[in-house]
DRENVOBA-549335 format. One record per atom (N, C-alpha, C): residue in three letters; y, x, z; atom name. Coordinates in steps of 0.2 Angstrom, whole numbers, plus 5000, padded with zeros to 4 digits. Layout:
<rs>
rest,py,px,pz,atom
ALA,Y,X,Z,CA
...
</rs>
This chain:
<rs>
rest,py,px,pz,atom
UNK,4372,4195,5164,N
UNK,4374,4194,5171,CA
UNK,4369,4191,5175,C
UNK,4369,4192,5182,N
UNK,4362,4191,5185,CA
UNK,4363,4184,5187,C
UNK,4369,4181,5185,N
UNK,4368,4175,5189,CA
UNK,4364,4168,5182,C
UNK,4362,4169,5180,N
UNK,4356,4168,5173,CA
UNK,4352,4168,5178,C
UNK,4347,4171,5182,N
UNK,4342,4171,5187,CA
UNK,4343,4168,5194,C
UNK,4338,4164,5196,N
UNK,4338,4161,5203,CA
UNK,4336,4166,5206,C
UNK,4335,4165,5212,N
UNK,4334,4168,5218,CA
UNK,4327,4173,5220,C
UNK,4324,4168,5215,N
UNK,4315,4172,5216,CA
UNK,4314,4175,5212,C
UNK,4319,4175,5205,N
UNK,4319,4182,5201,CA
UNK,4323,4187,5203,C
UNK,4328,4186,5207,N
UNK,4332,4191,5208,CA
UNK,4328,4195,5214,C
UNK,4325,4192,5217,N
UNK,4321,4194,5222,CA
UNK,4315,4199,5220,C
UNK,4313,4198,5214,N
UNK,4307,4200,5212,CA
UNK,4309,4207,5208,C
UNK,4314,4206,5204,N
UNK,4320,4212,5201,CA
UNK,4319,4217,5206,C
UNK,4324,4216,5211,N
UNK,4323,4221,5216,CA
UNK,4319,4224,5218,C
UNK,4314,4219,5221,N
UNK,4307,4223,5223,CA
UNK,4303,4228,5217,C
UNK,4306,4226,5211,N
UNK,4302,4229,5206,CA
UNK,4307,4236,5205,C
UNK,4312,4234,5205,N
UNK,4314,4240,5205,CA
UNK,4316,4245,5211,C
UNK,4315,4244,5218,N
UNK,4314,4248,5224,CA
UNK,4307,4251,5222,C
UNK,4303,4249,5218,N
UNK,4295,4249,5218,CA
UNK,4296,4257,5213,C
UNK,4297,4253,5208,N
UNK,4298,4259,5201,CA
UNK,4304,4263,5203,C
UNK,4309,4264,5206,N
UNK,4310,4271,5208,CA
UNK,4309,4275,5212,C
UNK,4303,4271,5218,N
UNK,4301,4276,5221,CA
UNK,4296,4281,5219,C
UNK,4294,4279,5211,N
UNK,4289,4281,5207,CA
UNK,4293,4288,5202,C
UNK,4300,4288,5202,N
UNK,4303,4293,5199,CA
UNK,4304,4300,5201,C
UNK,4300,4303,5198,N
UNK,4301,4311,5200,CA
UNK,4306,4314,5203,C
UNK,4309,4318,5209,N
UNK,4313,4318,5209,CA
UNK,4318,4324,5206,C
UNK,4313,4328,5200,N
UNK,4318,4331,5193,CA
UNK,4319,4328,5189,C
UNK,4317,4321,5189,N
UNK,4320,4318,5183,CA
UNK,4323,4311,5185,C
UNK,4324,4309,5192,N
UNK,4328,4308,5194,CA
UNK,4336,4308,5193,C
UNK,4340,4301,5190,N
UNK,4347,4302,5188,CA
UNK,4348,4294,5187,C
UNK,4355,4292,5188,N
UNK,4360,4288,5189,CA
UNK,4357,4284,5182,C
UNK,4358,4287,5176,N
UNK,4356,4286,5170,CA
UNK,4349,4283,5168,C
UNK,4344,4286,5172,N
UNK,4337,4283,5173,CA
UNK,4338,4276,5174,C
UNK,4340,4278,5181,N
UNK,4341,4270,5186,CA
UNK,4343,4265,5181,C
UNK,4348,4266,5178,N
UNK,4352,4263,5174,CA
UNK,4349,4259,5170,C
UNK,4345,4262,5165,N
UNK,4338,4260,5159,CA
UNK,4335,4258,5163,C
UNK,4331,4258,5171,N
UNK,4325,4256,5172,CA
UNK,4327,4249,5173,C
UNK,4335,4246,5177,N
UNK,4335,4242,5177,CA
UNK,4339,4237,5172,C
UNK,4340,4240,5166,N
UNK,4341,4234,5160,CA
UNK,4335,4233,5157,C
UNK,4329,4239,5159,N
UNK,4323,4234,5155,CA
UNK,4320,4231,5161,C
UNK,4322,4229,5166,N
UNK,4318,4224,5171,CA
UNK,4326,4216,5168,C
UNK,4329,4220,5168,N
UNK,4335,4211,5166,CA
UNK,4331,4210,5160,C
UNK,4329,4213,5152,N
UNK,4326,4210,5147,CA
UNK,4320,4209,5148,C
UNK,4316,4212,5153,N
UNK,4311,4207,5154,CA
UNK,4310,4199,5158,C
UNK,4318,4199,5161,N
UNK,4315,4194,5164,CA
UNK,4319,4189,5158,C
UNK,4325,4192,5155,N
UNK,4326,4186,5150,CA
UNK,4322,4184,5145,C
UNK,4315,4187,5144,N
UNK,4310,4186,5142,CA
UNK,4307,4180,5143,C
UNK,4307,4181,5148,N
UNK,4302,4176,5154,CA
UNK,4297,4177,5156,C
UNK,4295,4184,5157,N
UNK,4291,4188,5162,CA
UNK,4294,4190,5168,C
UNK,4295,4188,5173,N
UNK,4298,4187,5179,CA
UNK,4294,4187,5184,C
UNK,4285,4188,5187,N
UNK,4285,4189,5191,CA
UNK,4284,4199,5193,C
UNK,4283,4199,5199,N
UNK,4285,4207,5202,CA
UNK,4281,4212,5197,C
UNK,4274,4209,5194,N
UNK,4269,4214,5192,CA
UNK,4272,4215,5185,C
UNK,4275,4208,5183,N
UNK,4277,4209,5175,CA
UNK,4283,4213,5174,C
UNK,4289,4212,5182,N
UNK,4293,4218,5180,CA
UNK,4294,4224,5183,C
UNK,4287,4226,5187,N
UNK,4286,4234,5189,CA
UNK,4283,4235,5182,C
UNK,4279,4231,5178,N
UNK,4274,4235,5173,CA
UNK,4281,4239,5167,C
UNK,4286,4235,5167,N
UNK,4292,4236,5161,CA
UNK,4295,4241,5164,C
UNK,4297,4240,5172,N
UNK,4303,4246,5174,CA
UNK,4298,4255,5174,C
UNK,4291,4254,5173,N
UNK,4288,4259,5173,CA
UNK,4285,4262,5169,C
UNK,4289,4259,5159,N
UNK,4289,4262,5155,CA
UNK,4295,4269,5153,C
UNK,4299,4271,5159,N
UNK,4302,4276,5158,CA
UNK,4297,4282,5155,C
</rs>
């Protein structure tokens, strides 16, 4: 659940993930993608990689 993250992480989440899907093809574009791109930006940051570049770099292992 997102509430495990303060505000400057959820903030950076987003951004990171507005970022990386604007980088999604749009044929391979799906509900499903989004889906994955943002559980591996949540296990990054329960990592402890939590700034924007450490979880664009994750969400744009699709």
């Amino acid at each position: 659940m997102l509430t495990e993250f303060d505000q400057n992480t959820i903030a950076n989440m987003t951004a990171a993930l507005d970022y990386v899907c604007k980088k999604i093809p749009a044929d391979k574009d799906s509900t499903e993608l989004r889906k994955r791109i943002a559980d591996e930006l949540i296990q990054c940051a329960r990592s402890g990689k939590r700034t924007v570049i450490d979880l664009q770099n994750a969400g744009l292992k699709f």
